[in-house]
C-alpha positions as CSV (number, residue, x, y, z in Angstrom):
1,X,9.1,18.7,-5.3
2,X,9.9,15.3,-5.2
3,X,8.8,13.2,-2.0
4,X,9.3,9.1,-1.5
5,X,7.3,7.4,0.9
6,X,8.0,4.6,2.4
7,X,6.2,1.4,3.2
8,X,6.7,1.8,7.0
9,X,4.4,4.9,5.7
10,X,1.7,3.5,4.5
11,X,-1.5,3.1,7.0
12,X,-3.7,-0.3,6.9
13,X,-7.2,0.8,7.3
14,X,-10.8,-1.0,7.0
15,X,-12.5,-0.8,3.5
16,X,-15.3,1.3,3.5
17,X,-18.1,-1.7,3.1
18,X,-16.3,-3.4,6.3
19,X,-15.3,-6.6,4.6
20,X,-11.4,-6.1,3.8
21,X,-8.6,-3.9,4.6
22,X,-6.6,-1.5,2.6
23,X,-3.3,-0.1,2.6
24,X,-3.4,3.2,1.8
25,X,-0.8,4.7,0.4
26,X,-1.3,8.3,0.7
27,X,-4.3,10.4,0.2
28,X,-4.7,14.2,0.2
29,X,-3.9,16.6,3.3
30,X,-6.8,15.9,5.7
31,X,-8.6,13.6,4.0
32,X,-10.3,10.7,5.9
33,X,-11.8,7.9,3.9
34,X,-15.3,9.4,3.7
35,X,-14.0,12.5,2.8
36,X,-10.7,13.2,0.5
37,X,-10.0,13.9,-3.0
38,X,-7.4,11.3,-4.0
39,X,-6.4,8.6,-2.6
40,X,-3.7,5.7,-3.5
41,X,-4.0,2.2,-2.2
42,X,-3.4,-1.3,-2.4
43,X,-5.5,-4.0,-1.7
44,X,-5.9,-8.0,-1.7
45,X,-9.3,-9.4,-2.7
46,X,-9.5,-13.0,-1.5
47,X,-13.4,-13.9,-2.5
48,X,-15.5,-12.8,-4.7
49,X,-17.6,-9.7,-3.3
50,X,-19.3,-6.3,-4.1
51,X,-17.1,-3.4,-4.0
52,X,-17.4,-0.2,-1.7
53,X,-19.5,2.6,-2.7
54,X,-17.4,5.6,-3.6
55,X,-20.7,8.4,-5.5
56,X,-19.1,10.9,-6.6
57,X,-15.6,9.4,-7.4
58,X,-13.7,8.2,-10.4
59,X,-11.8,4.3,-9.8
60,X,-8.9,3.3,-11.1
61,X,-8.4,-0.6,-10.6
62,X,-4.9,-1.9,-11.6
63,X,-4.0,-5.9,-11.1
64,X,-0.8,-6.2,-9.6
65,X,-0.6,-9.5,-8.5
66,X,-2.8,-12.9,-9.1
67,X,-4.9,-14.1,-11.9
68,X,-6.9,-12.1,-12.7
69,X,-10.9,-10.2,-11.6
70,X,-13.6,-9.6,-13.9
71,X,-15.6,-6.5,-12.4
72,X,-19.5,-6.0,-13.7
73,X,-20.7,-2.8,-13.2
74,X,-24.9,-2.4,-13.0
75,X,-25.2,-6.1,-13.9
76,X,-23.5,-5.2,-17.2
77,X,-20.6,-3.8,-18.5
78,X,-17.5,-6.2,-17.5
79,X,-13.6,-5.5,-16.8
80,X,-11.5,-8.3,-17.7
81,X,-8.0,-7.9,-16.1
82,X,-6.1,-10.6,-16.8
83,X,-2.8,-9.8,-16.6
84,X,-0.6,-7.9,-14.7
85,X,-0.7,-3.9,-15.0
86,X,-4.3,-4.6,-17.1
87,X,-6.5,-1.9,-15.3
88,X,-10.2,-0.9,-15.2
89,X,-11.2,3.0,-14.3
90,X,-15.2,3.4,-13.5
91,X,-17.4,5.3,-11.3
92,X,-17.0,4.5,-7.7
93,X,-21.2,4.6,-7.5
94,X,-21.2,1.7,-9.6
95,X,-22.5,-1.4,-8.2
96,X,-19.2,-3.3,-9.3
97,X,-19.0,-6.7,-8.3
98,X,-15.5,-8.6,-8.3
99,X,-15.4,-12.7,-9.6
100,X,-12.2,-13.9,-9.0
101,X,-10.9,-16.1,-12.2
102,X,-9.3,-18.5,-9.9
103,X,-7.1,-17.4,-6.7
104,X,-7.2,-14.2,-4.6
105,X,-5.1,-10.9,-6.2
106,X,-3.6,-8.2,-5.1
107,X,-4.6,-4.7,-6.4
108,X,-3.7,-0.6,-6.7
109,X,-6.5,1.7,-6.2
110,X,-6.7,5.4,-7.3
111,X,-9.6,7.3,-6.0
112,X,-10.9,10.7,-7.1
113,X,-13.3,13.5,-6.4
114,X,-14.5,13.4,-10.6
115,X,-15.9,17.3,-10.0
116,X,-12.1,18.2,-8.6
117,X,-9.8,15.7,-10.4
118,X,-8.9,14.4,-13.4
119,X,-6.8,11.0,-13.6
120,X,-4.8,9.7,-16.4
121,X,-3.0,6.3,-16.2
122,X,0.6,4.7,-17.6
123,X,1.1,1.5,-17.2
124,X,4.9,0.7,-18.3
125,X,5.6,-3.1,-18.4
126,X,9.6,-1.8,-19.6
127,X,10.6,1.8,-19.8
128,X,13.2,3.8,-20.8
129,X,13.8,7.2,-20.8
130,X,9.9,7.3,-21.0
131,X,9.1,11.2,-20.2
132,X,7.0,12.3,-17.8
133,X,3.5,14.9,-18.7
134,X,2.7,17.7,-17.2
135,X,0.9,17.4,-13.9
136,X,-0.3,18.6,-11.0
137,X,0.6,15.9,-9.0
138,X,2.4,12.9,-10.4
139,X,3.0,9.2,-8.5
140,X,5.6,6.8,-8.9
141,X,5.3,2.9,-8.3
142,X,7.5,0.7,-9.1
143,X,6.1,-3.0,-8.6
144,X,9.4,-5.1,-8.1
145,X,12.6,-3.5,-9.2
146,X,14.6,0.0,-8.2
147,X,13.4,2.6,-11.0
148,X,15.5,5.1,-11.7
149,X,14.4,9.2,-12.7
150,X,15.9,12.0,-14.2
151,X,14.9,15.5,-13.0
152,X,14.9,18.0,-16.4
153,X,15.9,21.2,-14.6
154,X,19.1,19.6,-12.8
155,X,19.5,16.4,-15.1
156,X,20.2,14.8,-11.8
157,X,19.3,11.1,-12.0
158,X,17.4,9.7,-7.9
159,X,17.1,6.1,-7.8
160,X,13.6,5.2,-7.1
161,X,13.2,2.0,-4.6
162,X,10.7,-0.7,-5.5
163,X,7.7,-0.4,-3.5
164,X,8.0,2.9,-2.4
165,X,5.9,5.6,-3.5
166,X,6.9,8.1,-5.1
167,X,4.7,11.5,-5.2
168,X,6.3,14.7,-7.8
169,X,4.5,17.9,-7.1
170,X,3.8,20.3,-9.8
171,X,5.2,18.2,-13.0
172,X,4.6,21.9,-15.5
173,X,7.0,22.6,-17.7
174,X,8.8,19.2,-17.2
175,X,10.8,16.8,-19.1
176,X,11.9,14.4,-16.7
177,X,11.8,10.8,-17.4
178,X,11.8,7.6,-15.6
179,X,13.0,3.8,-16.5
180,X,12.7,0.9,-15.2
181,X,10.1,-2.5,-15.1
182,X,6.6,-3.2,-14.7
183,X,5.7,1.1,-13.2
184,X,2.6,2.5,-12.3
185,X,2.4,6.4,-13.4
186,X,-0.4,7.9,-12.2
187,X,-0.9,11.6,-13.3
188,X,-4.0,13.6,-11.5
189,X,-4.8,17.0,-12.3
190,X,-7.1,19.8,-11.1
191,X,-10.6,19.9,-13.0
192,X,-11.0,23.6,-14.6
């Protein structure tokens, strides 16, 4: 099942540690944000700070506008994005703090419950024809341009409108494919 929501969809809502807002995206049936497992979002960071507290969750950090965050996790390991799409996944009970390399950015969050889902990430600066894996549940996001997919069962080709999100239920025994510009593929799956 394919499903594309729309901006006028998407809920702005308070960051968990109070000192931002987020715009979620879409997150699982009944989930609130201190209890789901997955949610999508987009956020701006506009000073340097220490991020929310998610225990118990995998992040998945991708730049998508700006110049760039380094994130240290513990006082130690560092995430250099840099560059558009350049993303960073790491536990969400890190202590991750985000330095700014110059102005604020914009980012795209993916949340998940690690003991219930496992995420895999495809960043496509150009696409064509680039097929789709097997999923459980598969989203779409296109940063600035239509994208356009092809469905394997009916060949059928749905245009895909730039900053919508698009959300593919049950991607098993698929060969679609999508193509277009600078997409964020985000694939989750059920832990076994």
């Amino acid at each position: 099942m394919i499903e594309i929501i729309q901006p006028t969809q998407f809920k702005t809502v308070p960051w968990k540690n109070g000192k931002g807002e987020t715009v979620e995206m879409a997150i699982n049936s009944g989930g609130t944000l201190d209890n789901f497992n997955w949610r999508l979002s987009m956020a701006s960071v506009v000073e340097d700070g220490v991020f929310s507290n998610f225990t118990d969750y995998t992040r998945n950090l991708i730049l998508i506008d700006g110049d760039g965050i380094n994130l240290q996790h513990n006082d130690s390991k560092i995430d250099r994005l840099t560059k558009l799409l350049d993303f960073a996944t790491f536990d969400g009970g890190n202590k991750t703090v985000g330095n700014l390399h110059s102005n604020e950015i914009t980012d795209f969050n993916i949340i998940a419950r690690t003991s219930a889902f496992n995420t895999k990430l495809d960043c496509q600066t150009s696409a064509k024809n680039h097929p789709l894996k097997n999923s459980d549940l598969c989203f779409i996001y296109s940063l600035f341009k239509d994208a356009e997919l092809t469905v394997s069962n009916t060949q059928e080709t749905l245009t895909l409108p730039a900053q919508h999100l698009v959300k593919i239920t049950d991607l098993t025994q698929n060969h679609s494919s999508i193509t277009g510009e600078h997409l964020i593929i985000v694939y989750l799956n059920h832990c076994t």
